[in-house]
KOLMI-261482 format. One line per 8 residues: number of its first residue (from 0); their letters; for each residue x, y, z of N, C-alpha, C. Coordinates in pm, 1 decimal. Layout:
NUM = A = X/Y/Z/X/Y/Z/X/Y/Z  ...
% end
This chain:
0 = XXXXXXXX = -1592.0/-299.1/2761.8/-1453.3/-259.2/2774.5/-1374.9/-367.6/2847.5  -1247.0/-395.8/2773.9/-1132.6/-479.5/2851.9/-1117.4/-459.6/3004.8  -1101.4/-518.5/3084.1/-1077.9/-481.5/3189.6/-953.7/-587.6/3273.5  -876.3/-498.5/3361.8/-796.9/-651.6/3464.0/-740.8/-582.5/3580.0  -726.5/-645.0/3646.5/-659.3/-583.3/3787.7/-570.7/-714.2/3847.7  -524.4/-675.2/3927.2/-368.5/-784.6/4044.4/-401.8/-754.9/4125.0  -364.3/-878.7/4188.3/-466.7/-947.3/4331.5/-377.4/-1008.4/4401.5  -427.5/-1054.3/4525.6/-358.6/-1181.8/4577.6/-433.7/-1235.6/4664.8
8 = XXXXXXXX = -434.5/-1342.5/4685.0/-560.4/-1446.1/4736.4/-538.7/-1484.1/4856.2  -633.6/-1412.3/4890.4/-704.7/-1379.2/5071.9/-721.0/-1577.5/5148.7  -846.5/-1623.9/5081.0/-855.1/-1703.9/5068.5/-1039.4/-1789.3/5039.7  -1040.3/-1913.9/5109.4/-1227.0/-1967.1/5067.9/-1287.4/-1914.8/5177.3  -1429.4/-1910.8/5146.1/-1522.0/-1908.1/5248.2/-1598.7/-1937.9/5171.8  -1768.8/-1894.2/5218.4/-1891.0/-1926.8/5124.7/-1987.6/-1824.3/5211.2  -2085.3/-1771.8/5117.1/-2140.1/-1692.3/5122.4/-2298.4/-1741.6/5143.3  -2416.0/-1694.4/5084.9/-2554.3/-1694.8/5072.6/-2578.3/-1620.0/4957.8
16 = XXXXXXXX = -2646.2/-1685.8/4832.6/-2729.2/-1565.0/4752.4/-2867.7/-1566.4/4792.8  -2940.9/-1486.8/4693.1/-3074.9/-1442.2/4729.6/-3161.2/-1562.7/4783.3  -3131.6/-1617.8/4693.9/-3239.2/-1822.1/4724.8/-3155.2/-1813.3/4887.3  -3081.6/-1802.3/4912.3/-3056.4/-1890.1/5037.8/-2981.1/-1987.4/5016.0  -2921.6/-1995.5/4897.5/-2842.0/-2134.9/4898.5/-2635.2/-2103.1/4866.4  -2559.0/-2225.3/4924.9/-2465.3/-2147.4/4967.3/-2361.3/-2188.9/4842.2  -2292.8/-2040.4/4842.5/-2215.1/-2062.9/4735.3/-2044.9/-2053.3/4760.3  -1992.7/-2115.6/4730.7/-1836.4/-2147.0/4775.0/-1737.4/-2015.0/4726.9
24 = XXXXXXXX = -1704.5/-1948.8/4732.4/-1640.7/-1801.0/4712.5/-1472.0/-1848.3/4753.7  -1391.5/-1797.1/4621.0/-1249.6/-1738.3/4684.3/-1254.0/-1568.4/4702.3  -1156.2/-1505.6/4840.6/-1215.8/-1415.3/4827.1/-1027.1/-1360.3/4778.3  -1073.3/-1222.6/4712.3/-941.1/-1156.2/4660.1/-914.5/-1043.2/4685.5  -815.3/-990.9/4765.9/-769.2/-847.1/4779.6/-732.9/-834.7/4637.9  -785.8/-715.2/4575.2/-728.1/-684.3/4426.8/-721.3/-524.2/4414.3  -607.0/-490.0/4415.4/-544.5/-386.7/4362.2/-553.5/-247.7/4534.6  -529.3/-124.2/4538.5/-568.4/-76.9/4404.1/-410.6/-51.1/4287.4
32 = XXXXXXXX = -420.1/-63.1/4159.3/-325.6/-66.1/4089.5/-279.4/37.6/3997.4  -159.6/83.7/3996.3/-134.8/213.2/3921.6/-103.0/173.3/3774.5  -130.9/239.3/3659.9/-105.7/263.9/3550.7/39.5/311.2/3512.0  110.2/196.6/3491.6/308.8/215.0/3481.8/267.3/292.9/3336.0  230.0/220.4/3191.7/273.7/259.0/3134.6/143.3/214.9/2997.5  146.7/268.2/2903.4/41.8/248.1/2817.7/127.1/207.8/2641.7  96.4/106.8/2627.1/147.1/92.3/2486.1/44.1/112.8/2370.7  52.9/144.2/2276.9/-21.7/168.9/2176.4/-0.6/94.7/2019.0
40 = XXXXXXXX = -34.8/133.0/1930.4/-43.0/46.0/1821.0/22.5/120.1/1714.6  44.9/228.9/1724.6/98.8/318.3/1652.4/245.1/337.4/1698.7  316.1/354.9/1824.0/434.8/272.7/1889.3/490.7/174.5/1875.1  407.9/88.6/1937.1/446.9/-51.0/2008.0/417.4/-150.2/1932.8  319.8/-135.7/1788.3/280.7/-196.3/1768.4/88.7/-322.7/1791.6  81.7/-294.7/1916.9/-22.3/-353.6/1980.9/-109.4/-253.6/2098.0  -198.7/-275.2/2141.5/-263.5/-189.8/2251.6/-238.7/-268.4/2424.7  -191.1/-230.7/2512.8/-139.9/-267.1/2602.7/-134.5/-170.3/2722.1
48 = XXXXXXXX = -193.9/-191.7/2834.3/-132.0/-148.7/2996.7/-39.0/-171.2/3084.5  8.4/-147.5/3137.2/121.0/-247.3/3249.4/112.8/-153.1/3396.2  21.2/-275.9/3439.9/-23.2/-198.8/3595.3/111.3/-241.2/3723.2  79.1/-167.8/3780.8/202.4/-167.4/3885.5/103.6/-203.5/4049.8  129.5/-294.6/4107.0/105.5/-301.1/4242.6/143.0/-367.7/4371.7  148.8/-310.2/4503.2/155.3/-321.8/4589.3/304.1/-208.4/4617.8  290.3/-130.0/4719.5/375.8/-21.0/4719.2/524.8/-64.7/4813.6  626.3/-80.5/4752.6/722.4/-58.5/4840.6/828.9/45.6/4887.9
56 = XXXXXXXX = 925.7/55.2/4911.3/1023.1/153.8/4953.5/1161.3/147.8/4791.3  1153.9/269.2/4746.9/1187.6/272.1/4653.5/1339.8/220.2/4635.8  1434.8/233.7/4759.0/1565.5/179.5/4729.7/1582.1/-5.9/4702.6  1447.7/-38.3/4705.9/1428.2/-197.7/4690.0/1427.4/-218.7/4507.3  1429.2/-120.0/4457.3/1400.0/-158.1/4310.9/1537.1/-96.1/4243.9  1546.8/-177.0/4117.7/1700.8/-169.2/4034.6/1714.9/12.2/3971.2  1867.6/38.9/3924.9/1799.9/187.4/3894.2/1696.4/159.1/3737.8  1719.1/87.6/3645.4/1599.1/91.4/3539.1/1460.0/86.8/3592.3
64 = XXXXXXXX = 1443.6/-6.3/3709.8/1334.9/8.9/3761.2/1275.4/131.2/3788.6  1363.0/192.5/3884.3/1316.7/338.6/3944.4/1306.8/433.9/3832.6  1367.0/403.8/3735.0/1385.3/501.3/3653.9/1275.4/479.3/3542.8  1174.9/412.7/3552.0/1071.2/316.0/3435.9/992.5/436.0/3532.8  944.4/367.8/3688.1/863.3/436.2/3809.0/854.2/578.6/3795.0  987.6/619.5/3770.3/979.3/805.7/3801.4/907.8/867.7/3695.1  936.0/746.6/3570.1/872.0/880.1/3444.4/713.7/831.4/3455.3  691.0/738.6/3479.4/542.4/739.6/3538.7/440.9/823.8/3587.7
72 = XXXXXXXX = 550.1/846.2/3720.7/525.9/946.1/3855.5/414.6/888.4/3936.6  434.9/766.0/3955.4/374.4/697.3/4023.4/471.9/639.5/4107.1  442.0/573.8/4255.0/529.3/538.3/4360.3/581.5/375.8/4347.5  671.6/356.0/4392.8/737.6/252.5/4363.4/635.0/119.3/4387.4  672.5/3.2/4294.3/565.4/-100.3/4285.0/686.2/-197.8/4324.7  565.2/-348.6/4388.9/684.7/-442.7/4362.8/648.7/-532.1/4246.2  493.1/-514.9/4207.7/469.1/-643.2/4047.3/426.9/-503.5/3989.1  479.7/-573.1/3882.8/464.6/-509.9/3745.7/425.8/-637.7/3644.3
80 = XXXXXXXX = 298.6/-556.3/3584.6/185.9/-685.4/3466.6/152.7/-608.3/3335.7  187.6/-652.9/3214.2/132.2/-611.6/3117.9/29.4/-668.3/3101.2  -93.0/-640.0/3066.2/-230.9/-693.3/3028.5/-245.9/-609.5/2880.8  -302.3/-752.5/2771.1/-313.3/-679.0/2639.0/-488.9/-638.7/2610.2  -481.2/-463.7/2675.0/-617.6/-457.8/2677.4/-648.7/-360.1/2563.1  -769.5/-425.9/2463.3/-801.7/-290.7/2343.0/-907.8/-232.8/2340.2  -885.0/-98.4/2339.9/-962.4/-0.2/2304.9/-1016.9/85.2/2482.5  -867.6/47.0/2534.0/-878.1/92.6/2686.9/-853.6/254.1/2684.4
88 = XXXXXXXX = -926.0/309.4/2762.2/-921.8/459.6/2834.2/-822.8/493.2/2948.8  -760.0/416.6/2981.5/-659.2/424.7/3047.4/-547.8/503.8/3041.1  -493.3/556.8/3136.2/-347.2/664.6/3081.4/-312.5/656.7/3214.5  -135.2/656.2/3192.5/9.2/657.6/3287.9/-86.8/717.8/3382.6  -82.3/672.2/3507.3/-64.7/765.3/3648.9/-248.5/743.3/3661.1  -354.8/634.3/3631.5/-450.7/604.4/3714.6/-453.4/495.2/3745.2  -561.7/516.0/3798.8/-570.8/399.1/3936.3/-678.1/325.3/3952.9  -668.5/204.7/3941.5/-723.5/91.8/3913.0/-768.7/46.8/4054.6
96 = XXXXXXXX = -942.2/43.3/4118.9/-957.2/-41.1/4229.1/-1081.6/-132.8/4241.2  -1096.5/-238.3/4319.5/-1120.2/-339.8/4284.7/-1296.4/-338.2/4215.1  -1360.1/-199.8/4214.1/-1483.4/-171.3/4147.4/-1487.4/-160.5/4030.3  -1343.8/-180.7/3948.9/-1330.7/-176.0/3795.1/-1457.5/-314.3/3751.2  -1432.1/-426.0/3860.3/-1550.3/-527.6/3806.8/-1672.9/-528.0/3920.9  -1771.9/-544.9/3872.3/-1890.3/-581.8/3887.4/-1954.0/-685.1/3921.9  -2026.3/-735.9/4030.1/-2106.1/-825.0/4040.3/-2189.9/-907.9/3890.5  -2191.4/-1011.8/3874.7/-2256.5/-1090.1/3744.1/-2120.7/-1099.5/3699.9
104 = XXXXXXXX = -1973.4/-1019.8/3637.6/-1932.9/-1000.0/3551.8/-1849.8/-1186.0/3567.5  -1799.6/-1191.9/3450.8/-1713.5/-1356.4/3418.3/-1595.4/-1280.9/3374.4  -1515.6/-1365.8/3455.3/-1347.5/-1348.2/3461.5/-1264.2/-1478.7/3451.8  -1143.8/-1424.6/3386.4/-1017.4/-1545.0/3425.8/-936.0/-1486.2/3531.1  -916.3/-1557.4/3633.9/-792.6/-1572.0/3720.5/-701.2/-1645.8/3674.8  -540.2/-1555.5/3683.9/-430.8/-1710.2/3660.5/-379.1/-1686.8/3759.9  -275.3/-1795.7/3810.7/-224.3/-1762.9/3987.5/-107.7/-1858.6/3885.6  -12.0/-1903.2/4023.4/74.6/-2020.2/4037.3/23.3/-2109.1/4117.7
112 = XXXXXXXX = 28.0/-2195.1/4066.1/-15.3/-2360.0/4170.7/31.9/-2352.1/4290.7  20.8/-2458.9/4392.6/87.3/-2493.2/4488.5/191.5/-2572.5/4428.3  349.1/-2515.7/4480.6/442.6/-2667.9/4462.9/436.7/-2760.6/4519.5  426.9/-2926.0/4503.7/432.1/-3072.5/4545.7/591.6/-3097.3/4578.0  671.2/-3068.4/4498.6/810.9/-3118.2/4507.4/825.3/-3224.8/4363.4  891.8/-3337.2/4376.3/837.0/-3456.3/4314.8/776.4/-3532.6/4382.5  646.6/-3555.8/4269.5/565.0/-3656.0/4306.3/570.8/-3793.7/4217.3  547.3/-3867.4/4221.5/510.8/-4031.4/4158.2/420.4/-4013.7/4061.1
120 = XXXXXXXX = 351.6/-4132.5/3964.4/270.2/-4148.5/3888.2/154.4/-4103.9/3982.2  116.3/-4235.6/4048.0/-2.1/-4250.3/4140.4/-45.5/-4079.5/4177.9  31.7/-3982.6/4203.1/-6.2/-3839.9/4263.0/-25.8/-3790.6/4166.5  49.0/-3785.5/4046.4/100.4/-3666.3/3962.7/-8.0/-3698.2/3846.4  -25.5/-3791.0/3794.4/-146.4/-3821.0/3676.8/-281.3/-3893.2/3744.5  -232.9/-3954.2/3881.9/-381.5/-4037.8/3905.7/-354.1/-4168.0/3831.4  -262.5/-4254.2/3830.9/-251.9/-4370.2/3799.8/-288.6/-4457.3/3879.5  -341.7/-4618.7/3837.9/-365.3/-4719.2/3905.4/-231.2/-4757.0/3988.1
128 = XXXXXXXX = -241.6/-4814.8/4118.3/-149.1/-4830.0/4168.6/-148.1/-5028.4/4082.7  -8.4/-5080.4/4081.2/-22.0/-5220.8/4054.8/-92.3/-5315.0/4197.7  -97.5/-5450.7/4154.8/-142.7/-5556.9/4245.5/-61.8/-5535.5/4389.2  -116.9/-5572.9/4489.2/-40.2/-5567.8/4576.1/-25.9/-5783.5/4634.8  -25.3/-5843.2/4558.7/-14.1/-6028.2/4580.8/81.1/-6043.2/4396.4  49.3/-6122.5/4402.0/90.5/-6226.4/4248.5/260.2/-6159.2/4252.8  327.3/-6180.1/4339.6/488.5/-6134.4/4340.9/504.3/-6005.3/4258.5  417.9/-5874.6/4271.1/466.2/-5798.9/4252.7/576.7/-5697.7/4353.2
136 = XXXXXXXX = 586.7/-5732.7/4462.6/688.1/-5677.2/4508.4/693.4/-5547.6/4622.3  794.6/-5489.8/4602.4/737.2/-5372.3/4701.6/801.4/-5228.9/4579.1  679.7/-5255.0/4431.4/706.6/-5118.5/4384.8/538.3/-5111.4/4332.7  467.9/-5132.3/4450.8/321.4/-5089.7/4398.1/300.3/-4982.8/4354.7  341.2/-4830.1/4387.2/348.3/-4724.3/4330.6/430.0/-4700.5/4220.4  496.3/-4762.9/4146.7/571.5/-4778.3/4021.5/504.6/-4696.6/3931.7  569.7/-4653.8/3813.9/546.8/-4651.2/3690.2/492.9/-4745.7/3583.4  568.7/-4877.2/3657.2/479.4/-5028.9/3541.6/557.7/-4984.8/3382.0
144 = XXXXXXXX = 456.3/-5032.8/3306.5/540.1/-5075.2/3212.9/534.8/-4936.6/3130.0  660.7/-4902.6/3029.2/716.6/-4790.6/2992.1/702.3/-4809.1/2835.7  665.7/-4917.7/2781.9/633.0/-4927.1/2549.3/669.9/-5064.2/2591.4  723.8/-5049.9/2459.6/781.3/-5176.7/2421.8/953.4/-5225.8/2437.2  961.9/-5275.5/2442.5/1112.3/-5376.7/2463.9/1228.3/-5354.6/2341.7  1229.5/-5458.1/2263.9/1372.0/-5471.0/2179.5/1320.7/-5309.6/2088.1  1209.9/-5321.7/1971.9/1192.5/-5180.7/1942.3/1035.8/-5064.2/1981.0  1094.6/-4968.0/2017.7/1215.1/-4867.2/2004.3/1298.6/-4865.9/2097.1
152 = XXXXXXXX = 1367.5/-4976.1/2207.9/1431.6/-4951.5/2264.9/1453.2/-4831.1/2374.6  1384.6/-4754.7/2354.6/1400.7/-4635.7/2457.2/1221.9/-4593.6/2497.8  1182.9/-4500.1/2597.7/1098.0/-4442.4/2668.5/1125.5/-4322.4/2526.3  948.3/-4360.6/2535.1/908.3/-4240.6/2375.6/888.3/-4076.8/2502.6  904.8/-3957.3/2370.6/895.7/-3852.8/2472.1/684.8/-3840.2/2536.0  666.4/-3752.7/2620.7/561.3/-3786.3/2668.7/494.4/-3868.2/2749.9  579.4/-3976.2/2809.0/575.4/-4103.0/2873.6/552.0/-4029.4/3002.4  429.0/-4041.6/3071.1/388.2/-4013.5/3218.2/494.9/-4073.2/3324.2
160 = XXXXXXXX = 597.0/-3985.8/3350.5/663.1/-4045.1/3446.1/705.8/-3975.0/3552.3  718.9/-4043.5/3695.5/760.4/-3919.9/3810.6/819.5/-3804.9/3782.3  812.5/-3697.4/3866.7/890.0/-3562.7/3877.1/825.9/-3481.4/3913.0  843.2/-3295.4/3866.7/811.4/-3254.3/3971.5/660.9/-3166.3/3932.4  610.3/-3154.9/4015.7/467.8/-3114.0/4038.7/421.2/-2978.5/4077.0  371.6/-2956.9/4042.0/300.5/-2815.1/4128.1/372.2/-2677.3/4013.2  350.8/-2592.6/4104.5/435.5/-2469.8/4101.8/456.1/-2439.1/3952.9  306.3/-2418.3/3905.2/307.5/-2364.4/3786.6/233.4/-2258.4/3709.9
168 = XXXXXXXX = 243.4/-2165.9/3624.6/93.1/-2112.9/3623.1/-68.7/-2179.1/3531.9  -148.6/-2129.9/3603.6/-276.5/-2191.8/3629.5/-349.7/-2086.3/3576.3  -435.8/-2103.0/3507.4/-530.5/-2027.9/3477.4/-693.1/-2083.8/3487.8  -753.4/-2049.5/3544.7/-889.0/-2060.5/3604.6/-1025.2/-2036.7/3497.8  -1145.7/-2085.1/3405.3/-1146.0/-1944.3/3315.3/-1285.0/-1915.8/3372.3  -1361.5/-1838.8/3323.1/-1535.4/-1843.4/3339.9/-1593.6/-1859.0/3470.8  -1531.5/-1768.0/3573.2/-1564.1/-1785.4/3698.2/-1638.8/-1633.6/3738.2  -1735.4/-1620.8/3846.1/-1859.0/-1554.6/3798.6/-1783.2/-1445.0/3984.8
176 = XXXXXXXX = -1844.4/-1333.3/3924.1/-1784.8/-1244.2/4029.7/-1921.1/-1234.8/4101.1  -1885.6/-1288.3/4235.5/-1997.3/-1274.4/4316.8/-2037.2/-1172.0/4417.2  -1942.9/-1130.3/4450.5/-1944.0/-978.2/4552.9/-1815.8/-886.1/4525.4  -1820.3/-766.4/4533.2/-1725.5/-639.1/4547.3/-1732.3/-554.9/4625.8  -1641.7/-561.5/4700.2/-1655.1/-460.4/4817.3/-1496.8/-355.5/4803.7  -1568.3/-224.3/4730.0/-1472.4/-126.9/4724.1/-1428.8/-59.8/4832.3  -1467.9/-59.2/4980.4/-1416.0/7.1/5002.7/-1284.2/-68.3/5095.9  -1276.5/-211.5/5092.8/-1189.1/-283.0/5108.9/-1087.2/-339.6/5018.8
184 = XXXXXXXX = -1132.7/-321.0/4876.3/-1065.3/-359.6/4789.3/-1095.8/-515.4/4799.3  -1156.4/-576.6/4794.3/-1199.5/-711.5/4791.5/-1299.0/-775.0/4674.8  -1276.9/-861.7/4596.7/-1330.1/-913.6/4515.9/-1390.3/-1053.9/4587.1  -1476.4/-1137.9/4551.0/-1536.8/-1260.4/4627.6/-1565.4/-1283.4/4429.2  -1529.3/-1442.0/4410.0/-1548.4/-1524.5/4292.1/-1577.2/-1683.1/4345.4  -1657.7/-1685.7/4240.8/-1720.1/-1822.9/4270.0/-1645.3/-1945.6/4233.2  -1591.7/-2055.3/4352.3/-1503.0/-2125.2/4329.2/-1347.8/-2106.6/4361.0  -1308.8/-2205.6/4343.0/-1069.8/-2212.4/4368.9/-1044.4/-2159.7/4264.0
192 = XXXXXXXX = -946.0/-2099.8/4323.1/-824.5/-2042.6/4238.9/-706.6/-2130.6/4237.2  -619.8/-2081.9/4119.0/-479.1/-2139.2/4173.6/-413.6/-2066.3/4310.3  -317.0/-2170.6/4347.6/-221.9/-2081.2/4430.8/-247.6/-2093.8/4591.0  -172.5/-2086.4/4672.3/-175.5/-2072.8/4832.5/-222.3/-1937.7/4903.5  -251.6/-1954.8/4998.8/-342.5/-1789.5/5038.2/-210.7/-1702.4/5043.5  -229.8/-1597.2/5005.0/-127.4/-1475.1/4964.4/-76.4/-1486.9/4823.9  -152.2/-1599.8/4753.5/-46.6/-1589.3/4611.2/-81.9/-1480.6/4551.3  -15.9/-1436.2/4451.0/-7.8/-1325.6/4351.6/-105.1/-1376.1/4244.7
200 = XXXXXXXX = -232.4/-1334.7/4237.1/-301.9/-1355.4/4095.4/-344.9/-1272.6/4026.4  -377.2/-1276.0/3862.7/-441.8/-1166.4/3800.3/-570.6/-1184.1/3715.3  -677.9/-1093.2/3738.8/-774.9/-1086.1/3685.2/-775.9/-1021.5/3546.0  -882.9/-1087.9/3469.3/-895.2/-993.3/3362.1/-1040.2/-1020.7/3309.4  -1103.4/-1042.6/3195.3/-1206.3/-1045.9/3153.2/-1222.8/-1165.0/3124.3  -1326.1/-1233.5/3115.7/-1312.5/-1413.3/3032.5/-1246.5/-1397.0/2921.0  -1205.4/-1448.5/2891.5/-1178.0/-1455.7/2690.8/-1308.3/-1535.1/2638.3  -1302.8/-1658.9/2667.8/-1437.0/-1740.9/2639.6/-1595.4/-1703.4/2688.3
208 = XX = -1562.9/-1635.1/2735.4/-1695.2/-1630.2/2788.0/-1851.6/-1682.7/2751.3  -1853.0/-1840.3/2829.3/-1950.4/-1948.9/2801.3/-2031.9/-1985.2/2896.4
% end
């Protein structure tokens, strides 16, 4: 069965498995998450959930919002996620907590990156920096050379060039769930995630699973 839950990232540590040998863990508060709304295929066209989590004070949300929330009858959320899950058992008004996954199981996390701001070549792709003697100057971190000259006259599209970095979404895939602890709501996965500690991420099942 499909499965996914919303999270937000606690942060690293590392653990011990059975051998004794140590394994690098992000750890994840995930969920628990309410069931906004259920789409179907006979409706909507497609099979679909849209979980709601983290609880706030209801005059914080628009009236469509509140008014999506009430026919629910579930308490006010501040994320709201459609996940396209098929052949789910799911229905309006349950509740999703972080024991939906299992130890062994393989998941994708997607988060948002960290933002950089703008960065340069040298940061942003990992470019060679130029010579620093033979009169190159003081643009060692440059871009360097951009095509060709008389034709085409212009920077083709795709041309690796400064700007801005970070702050994007990220998706993680085939990362192995190493501990669950329900009664904290805590997930532990093997390896980084995207994102800064507290980001907003969401789990779901691998797609690839390799």
């Amino acid at each position: 069965m499909q499965k996914a839950i919303i999270g937000r990232k606690v942060g690293m540590t590392q653990i011990f498995d059975d051998a004794g040998r140590v394994v690098p863990v992000t750890v994840i508060e995930a969920g628990p998450c309410a069931v906004v709304q259920k789409k179907t295929v006979e409706k909507d066209g497609y099979e679909a959930v849209q979980l709601g989590f983290e609880d706030i004070a209801e005059r914080k949300l628009t009236k469509p919002e509140a008014g999506h929330i009430k026919k629910a009858g579930v308490s006010a959320k501040r994320v709201l996620k459609e996940f396209k899950l098929e052949g789910t058992e799911l229905n309006v008004g349950d509740v999703i907590r972080a024991d939906v996954f299992a130890e062994g199981d393989i998941v994708d996390v997607t988060g948002v990156s960290k933002g950089k701001g703008t960065a340069g070549t040298v940061k942003r792709f990992g470019q060679h920096m130029q010579n620093h003697t033979h009169g190159v100057g003081p643009v060692h971190r440059s871009a360097g050379s951009m095509g060709a000259n008389t034709d085409p006259s212009r920077v083709m599209p795709g041309t690796k060039l400064p700007g801005r970095m970070g702050a994007e979404q990220v998706t993680v895939q085939n990362l192995d769930v190493v501990k669950v602890d329900a009664e904290t709501n805590m997930i532990a996965v093997r390896g980084a995630i995207p994102g800064p500690k507290g980001g907003l991420v969401f789990i779901r099942n691998a797609v690839k699973n390799v």
